[in-house]
C-alpha positions in Angstrom: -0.6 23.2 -5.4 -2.6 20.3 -4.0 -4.7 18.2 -6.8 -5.7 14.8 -8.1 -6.0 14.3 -11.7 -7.2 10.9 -12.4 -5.7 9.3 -15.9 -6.1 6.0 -16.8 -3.0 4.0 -17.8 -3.2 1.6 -21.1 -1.9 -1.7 -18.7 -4.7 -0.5 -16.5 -7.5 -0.4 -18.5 -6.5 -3.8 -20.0 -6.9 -5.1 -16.6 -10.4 -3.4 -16.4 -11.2 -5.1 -19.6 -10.5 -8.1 -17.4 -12.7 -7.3 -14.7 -9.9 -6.0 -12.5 -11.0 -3.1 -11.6 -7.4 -1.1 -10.9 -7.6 2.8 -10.2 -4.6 5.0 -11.5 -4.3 8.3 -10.5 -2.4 11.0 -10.4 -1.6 14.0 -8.1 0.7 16.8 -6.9 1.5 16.2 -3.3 3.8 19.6 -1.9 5.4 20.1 -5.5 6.0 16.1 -6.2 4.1 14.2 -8.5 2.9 10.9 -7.5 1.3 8.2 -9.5 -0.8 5.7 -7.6 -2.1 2.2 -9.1 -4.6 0.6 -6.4 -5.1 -3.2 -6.9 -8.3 -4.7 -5.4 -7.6 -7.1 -2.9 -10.1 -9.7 -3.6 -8.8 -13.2 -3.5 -9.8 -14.0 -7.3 -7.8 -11.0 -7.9 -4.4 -11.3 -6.6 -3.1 -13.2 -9.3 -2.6 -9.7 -11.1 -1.0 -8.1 -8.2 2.1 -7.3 -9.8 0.4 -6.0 -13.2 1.7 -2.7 -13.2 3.8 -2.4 -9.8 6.9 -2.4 -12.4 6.6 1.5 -12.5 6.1 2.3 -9.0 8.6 3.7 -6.6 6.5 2.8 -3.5 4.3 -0.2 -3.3 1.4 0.1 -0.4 0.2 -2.7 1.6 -2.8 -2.5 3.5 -3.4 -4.9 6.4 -7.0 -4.4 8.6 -5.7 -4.2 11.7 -8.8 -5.0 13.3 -9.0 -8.6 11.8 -7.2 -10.8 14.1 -8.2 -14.1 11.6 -6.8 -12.3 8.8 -3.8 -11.1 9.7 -1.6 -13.9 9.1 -3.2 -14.7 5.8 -2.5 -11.2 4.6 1.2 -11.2 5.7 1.2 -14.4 4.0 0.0 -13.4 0.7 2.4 -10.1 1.2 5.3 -12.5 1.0 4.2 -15.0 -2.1 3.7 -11.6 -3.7 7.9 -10.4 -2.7 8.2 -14.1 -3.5 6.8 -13.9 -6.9 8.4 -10.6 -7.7 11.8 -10.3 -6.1 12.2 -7.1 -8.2 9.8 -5.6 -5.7 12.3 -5.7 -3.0 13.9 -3.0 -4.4 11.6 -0.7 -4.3 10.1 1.0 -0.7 7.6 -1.0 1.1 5.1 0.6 3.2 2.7 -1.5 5.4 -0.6 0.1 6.5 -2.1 -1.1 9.3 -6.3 0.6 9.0 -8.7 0.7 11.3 -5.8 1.6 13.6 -7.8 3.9 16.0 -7.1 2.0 19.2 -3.4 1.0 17.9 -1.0 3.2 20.3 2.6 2.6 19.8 2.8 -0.7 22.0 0.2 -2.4 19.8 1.9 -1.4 16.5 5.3 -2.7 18.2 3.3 -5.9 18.9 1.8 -6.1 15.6 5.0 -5.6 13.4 7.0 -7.9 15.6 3.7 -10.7 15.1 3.8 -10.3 11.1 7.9 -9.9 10.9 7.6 -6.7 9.1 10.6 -5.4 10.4 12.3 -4.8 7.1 9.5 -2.4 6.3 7.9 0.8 7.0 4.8 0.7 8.8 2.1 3.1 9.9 -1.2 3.2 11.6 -3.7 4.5 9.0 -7.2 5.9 10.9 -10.2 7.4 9.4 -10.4 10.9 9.8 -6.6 10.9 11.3 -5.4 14.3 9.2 -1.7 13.5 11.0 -1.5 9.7 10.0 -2.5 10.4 6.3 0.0 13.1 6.1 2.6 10.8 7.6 1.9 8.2 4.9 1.9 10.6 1.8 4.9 12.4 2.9 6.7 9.0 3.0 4.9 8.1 -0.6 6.6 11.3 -2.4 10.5 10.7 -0.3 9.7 13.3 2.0 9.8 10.7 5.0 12.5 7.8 5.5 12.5 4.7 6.5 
């Protein structure tokens, strides 16, 4: 079965109550339940970055590929986050790269090797791209390694 239930978790709506405005969801993804916490990405916000990342077994990055000023800032605030949280690094990282419909395999090559994220997963994440989303839950519920 293939469903989302969304639930709201107490830490969560504490953060709302804080103008934080998480998501937590749930959903069955071929037989394995995941539970996904998404964190905005507004500068105010990343203080709270690791409320809640305690009970994942995956934590999600998302870097716009298409924003060449950005990118460094993002791989930046990636790192004061492993930096803050050293826990983190036990857990499986997965980079996004979005926007990634011109990325073929050189650019991704170019772009991990730019923003050092060797140690982790990455994938190019397209809209509309049924292949790359289905790369990127499989690797979510432990159905891909790294």
């Amino acid at each position: 079965p293939s469903h989302c239930e969304v639930m709201c978790h107490e830490d969560c709506r504490a953060m709302e109550r804080q103008s934080c405005y998480c998501i937590y969801w749930q959903m069955i993804y071929r037989t394995r339940k995941l539970s996904l916490l998404e964190m905005p990405g507004r500068t105010t916000k990343r203080h709270r970055w690791g409320a809640g990342a305690e009970m994942a077994n995956v934590l999600v990055y998302l870097i716009d590929s298409t924003d060449e000023m950005r990118l460094e800032l993002a791989r930046h605030e990636f790192s004061i986050l492993l930096d803050e949280h050293k826990e983190f690094l036990a857990k499986r990282i997965l980079i996004l790269f979005t926007k990634a419909e011109a990325l073929g395999e050189p650019e991704m090559k170019d772009l991990s090797e730019r923003l050092d994220t060797s140690a982790w997963r990455t994938l190019p994440l397209s809209l509309g791209n049924a292949a790359q989303v289905k790369a990127v839950m499989d690797y979510c519920a432990g159905l891909q390694r790294d």
